[in-house]
C-alpha positions as CSV (number, residue, x, y, z in Angstrom):
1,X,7.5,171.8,74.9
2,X,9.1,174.5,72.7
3,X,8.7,178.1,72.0
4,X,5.2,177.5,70.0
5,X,5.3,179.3,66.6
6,X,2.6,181.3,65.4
7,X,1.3,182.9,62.3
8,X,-1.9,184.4,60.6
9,X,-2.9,186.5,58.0
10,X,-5.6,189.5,58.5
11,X,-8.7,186.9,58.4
12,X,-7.2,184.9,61.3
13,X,-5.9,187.8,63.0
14,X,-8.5,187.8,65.9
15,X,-8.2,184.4,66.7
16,X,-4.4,184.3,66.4
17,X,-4.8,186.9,69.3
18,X,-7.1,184.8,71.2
19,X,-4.4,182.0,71.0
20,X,-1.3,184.2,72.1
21,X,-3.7,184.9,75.8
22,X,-4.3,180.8,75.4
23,X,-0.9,180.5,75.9
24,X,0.1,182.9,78.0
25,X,-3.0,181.8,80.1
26,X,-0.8,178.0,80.3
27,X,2.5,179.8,80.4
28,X,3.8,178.5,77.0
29,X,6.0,180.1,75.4
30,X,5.4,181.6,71.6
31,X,7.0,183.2,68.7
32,X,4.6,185.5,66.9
33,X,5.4,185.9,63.0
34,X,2.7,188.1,61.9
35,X,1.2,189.1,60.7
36,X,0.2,192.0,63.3
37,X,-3.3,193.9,62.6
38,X,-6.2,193.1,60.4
39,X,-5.0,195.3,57.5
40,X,-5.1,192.7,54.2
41,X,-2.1,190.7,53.6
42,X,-0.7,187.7,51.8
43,X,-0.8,184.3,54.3
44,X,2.5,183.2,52.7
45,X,4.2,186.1,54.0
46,X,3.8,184.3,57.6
47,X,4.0,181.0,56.8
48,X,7.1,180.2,55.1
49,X,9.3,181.7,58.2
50,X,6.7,179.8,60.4
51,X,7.4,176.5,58.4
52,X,11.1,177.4,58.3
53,X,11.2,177.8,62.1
54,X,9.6,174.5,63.1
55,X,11.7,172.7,60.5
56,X,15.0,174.3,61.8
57,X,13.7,173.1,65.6
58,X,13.7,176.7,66.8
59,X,9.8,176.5,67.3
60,X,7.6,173.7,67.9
61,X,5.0,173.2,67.5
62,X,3.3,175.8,65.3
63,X,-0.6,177.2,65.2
64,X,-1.7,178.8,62.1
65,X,-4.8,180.4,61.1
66,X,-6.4,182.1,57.8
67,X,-9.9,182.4,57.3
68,X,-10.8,178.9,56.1
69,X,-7.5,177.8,57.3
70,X,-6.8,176.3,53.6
71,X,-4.5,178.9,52.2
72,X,-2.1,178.6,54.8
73,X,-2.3,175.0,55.1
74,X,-1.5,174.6,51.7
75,X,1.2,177.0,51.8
76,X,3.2,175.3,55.3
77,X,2.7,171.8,53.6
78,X,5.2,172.6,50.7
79,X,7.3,172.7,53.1
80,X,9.0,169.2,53.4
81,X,9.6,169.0,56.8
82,X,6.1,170.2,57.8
83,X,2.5,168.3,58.2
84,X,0.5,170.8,58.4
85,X,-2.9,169.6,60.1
86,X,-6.4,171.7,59.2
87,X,-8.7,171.4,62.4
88,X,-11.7,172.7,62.9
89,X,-13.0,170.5,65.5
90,X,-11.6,168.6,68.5
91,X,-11.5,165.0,67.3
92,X,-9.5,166.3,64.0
93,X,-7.2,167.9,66.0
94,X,-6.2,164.6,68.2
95,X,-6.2,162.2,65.3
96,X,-3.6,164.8,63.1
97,X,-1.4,164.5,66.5
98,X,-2.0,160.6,67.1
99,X,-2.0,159.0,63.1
100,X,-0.3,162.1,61.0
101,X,2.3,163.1,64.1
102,X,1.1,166.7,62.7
103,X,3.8,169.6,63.5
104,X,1.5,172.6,62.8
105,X,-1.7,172.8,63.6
106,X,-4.2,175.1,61.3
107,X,-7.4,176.5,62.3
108,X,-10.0,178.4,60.2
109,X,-10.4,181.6,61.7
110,X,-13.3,182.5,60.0
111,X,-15.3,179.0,61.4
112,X,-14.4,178.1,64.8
113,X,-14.7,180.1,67.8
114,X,-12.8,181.2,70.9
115,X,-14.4,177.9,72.7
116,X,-13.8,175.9,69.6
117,X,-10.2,177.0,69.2
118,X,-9.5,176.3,73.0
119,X,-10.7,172.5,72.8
120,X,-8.7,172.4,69.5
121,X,-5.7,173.6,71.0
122,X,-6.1,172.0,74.0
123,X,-6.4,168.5,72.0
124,X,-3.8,169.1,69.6
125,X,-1.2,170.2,72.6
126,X,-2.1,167.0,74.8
127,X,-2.1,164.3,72.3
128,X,0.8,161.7,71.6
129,X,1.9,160.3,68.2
130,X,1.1,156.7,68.1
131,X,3.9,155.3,66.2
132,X,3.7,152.1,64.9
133,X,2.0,151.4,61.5
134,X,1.4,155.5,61.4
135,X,5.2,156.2,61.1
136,X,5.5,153.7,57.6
137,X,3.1,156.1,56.2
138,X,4.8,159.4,57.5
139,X,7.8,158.5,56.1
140,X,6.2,158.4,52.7
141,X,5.0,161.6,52.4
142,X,8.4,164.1,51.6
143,X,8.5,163.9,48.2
144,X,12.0,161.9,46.8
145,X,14.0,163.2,44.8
């Protein structure tokens, strides 16, 4: 696994900070783009160098959070290298790994808790991409220009 990336704005702040001791708890490695306190900011300030990071292979994969975790989301997914995966429970988080081959997951910081966000993690970190009839579909989703 590489250097996971992360980023947040001020609503997922909290959590994002829960995740960094997650991962230092498993010894994995993380890049932390900000943002860095719980004064009010915009979530696309930290997500387009998050989504730029995973798309250049310098960080993968990436965690995300906002409050409902839509924002960001929908900010990382105009990305065209990233699928961006919004999970707020554990199930969600292994079927964006095994059918969507998700590259960043997205939590709502504002909706799950530190429990919560460990089985999401845990989930999203140990699941496998399926392949097969999945990878027709992921191959449709850049847009063509």
């Amino acid at each position: 696994m590489k250097t996971i990336g992360l980023a947040s704005d001020h609503a997922g702040f909290e959590l994002k900070e829960f995740v960094k001791t997650y991962l230092q708890e498993k010894g994995i490695e993380f890049q932390d783009f900000g943002t860095y306190s719980e004064a009010s900011c915009d979530y696309p300030d930290f997500a387009h160098p998050l989504a730029e990071a995973v798309e250049a292979g310098t960080c993968y994969p990436g965690i995300a959070i906002c409050g409902s975790g839509e924002g960001i989301s929908m900010t990382l997914n105009k990305h065209q290298g990233i699928r961006a995966g919004l999970c707020w429970k554990e199930e969600i988080a292994k079927l964006c790994r095994q059918h969507n081959n998700a590259n960043v997951l997205v939590m709502p910081g504002r909706f799950v808790s530190h429990e919560e966000a460990r089985q999401i993690m845990d989930a999203f970190l140990n699941t496998e991409f399926e392949g097969g009839r999945h990878q027709a579909r992921i191959d449709k989703i850049p847009v063509k220009k």
